[in-house]
Structures are given as structure tokens and as C-alpha cells.
MARZA-270579 format. One line per 10 residues: their letters; for each residue y, x, z of C-alpha. Coordinates in Angstrom, 3 decimals. Example, Ala and Ser with C-alpha at 12.3 -4.5 7.8 and 13.67 -1.06 7.14 Angstrom:
2
as = -4.500:12.300:7.800 ~ -1.060:13.670:7.140
END
This chain:
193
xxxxxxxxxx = 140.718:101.257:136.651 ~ 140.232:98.088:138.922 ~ 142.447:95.311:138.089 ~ 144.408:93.315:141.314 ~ 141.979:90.288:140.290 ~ 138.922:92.198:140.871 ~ 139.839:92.821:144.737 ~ 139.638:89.520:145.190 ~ 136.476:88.506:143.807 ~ 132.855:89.886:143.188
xxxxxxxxxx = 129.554:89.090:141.213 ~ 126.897:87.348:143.117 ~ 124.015:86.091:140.790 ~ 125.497:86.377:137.871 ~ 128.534:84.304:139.014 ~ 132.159:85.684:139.867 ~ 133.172:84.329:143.528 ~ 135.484:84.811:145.773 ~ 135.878:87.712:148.011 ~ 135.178:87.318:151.637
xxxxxxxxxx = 137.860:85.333:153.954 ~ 139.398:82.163:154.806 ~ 140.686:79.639:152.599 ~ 142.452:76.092:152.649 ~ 142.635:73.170:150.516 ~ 145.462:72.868:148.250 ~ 146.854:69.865:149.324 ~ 148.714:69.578:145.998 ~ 145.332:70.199:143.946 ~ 142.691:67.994:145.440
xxxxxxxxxx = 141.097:64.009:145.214 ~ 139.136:62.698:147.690 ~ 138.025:59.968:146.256 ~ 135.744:57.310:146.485 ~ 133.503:54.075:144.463 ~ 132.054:51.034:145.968 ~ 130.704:48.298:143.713 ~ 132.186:45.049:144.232 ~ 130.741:41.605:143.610 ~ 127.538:43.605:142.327
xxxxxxxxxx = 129.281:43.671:138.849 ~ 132.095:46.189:139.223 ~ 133.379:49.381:140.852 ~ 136.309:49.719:143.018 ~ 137.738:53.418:143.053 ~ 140.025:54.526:145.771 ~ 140.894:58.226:147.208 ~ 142.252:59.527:150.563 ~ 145.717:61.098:149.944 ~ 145.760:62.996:153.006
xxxxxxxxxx = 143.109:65.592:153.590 ~ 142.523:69.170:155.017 ~ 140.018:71.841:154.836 ~ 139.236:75.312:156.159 ~ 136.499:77.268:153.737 ~ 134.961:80.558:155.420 ~ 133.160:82.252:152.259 ~ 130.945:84.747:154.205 ~ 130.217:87.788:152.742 ~ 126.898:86.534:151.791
xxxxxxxxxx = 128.174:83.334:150.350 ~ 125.077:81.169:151.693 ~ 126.619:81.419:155.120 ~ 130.080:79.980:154.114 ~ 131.062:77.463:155.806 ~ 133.893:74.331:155.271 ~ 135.839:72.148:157.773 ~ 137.504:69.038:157.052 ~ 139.783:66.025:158.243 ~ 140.346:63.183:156.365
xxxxxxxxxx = 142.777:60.670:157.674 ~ 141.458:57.532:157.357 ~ 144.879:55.932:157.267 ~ 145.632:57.229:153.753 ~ 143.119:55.235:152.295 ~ 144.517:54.490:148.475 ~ 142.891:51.305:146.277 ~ 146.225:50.979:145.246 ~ 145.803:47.130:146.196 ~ 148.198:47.179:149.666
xxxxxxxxxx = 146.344:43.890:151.036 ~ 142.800:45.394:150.504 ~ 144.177:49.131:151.982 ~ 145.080:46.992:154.739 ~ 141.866:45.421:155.334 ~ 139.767:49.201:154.206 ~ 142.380:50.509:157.869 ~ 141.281:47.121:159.935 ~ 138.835:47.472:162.657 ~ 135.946:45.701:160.132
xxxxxxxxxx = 136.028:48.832:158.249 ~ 137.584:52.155:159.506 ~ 139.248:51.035:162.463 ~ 141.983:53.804:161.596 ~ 144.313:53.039:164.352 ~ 141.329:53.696:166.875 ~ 139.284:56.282:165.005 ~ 142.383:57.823:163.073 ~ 139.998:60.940:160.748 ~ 136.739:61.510:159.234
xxxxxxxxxx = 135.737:64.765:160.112 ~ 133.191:67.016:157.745 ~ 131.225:69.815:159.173 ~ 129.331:72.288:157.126 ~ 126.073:73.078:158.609 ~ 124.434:75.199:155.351 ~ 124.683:76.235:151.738 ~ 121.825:76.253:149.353 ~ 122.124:77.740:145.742 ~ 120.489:75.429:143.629
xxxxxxxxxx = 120.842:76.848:139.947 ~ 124.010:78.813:138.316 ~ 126.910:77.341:139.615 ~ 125.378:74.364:141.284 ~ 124.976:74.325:145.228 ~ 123.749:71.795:147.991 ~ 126.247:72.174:150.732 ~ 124.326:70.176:154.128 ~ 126.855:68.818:156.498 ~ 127.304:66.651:159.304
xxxxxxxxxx = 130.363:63.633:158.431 ~ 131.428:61.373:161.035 ~ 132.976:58.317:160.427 ~ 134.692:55.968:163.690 ~ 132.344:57.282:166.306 ~ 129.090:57.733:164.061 ~ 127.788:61.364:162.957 ~ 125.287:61.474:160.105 ~ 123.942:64.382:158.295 ~ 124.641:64.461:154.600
xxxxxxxxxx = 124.364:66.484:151.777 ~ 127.055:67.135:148.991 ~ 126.163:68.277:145.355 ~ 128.859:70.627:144.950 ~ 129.617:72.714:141.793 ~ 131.781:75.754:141.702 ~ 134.121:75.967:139.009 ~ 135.455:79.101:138.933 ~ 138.047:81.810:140.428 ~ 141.621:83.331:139.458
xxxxxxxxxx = 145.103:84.172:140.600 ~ 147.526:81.363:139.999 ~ 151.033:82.364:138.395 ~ 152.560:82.357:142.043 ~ 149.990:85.187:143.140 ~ 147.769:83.322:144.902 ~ 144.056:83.731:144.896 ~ 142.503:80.544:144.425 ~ 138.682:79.153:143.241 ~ 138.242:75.355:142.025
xxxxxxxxxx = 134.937:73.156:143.046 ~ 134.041:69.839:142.600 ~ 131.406:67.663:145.239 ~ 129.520:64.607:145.763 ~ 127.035:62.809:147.445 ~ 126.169:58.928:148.417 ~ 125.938:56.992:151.936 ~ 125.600:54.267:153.128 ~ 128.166:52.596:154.772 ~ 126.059:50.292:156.972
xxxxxxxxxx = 124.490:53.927:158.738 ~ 128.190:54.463:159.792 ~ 129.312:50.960:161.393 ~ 130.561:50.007:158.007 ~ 129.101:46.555:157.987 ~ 131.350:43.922:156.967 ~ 130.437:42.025:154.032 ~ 130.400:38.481:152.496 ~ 127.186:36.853:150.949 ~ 128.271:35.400:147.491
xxxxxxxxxx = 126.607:32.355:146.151 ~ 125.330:33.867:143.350 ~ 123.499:36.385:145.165 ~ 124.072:39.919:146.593 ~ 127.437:40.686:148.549 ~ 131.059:41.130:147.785 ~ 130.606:45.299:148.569 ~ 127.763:47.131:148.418 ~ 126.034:49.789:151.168 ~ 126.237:52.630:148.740
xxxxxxxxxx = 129.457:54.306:148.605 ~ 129.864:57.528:146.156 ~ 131.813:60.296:147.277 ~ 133.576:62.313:144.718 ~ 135.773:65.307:145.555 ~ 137.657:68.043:143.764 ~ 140.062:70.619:144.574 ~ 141.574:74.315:144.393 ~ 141.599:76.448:147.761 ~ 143.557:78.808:148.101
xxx = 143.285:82.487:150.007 ~ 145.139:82.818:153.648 ~ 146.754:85.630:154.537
END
């Protein structure tokens, strides 16, 4: 007998994914988050509250594919004056170039449940290709009935290769915030109807 969980997923090397189909980021389960280091001796962590994403998962699963927006004006530090400044035309410019936009391009299975996920993100008018270390962390119904899978991604850019160039020399040497930027993301998605 095939249990109501087991239409909506399947083995594929040796894991348990999703079935085939369309699914969007829980908005209610997800960080899009982010860490610059600041003054070269400490890390500043912020997230992006508001964010949407469409995942394909083909029915060979290294031709899914993901879509997101990001709107730049929920960037979170939780420091208002230095949100303020992360929205002003030195950095995101989010009044002009209001999302960051994510484009899948390919999926490569790295080992178990790890995957490289190639993409193209574009941030203000800039489109670089990048690639996300993303690890799949499982699949299940949640007690509402809906068919959901977890994952967790990241990667690292530089900031400078997207416009992102403001910065203060400090006298001590270095700058006040550094090129690199990690990008750390986690989240449920859930099956559409």
C-alpha cells in the first residue's frame, strides 16, 4: 500500500526529493540573509525580509530550475540609520533599482545532499554569474497538508563587481566594509496546486 507522502516524493540517488512541479517560497519559513565585515575586525549580519521564489523541480532534478526577487528595500541590520544608508543610492539605490533578481541557469549534484546551483544575480543594473552551495534538507507534509522540502544556500561576491563601491579608508588600515559579502539563505517551499 502507497502512503499519500509517497505521491509526492521519489528516490533519486539514494536521496528522497520532491516529486515533479512547481513550488514557492514560504514566505513565513525563509532568511535571506547576509555578512559583511566591518572595520576589518567584525561582522555585520543583516537579512532581506521580503523575498519570493518560484522552484521548477524537473523530473530529472538536474534541470530544476529557481526564480527569485528580493526587494532591496527590506534590507534589515536592525540599525534604522545604517538600513537607511544600505537603501541610498551609494549602495542599492532601492528607490531606482527597487529588487535583486536571481536566475537559475544549472544544477550540479556534488555529493549526497550537497548541490552547486549556477545562477545569474543582478544587483541595480549589474548581472553577474554566481554560484550557490546549496544543501537539501529534506521533504514532508506539514500538519496543514502541504507538501513542502527545506534547503539551505550560500555563496560569496563581491560587492565592488556589482557597483557596490562605497567605502571609507580607516587610518589604521583597510576599509570600514569589506568587498566580500556572504550570502546565506534558508527556507521551506512549498507545492502549488
Amino acid at each position: 500500500m502507497t502512503s499519500s507522502i509517497d505521491a509526492v516524493t521519489r528516490d533519486w540517488d539514494g536521496l528522497t526529493i520532491p516529486a515533479a512541479g512547481t513550488y514557492a517560497l514560504d514566505v513565513a519559513h525563509k532568511r535571506v540573509g547576509f555578512v559583511a565585515r566591518h572595520m576589518m575586525v567584525s561582522k555585520v549580519r543583516g537579512e532581506f525580509n521580503e523575498a519570493t521564489a518560484t522552484i521548477t523541480i524537473a523530473e530529472d532534478p538536474l534541470q530544476s530550475s529557481v526564480v527569485a526577487t528580493i526587494q532591496a528595500a527590506s534590507i534589515d541590520t536592525t540599525q534604522a540609520d545604517r538600513d537607511a544608508h544600505l537603501r541610498s543610492p551609494e549602495f542599492l539605490d532601492s528607490e531606482k533599482f527597487p529588487t535583486l533578481e536571481f536566475r537559475s541557469t544549472g544544477v550540479k549534484s556534488r555529493r549526497g545532499n550537497e548541490f552547486v546551483l549556477t545562477g545569474e544575480l543582478s544587483i541595480k543594473d549589474v548581472t553577474r554569474p554566481v554560484e550557490l552551495e546549496v544543501e537539501f534538507e529534506g521533504v514532508g507534509r506539514s500538519p496543514f497538508g502541504q507538501d513542502i522540502f527545506g534547503f539551505s544556500a550560500s555563496t560569496e561576491i563581491d560587492r565592488e563587481e556589482f557597483g557596490l563601491t562605497w567605502n571609507v579608508a580607516l587610518e589604521t588600515g583597510g576599509v570600514l566594509v569589506s568587498r566580500k559579502i556572504k550570502i546565506e539563505i534558508e527556507g521551506e517551499a512549498v507545492r502549488q496546486a
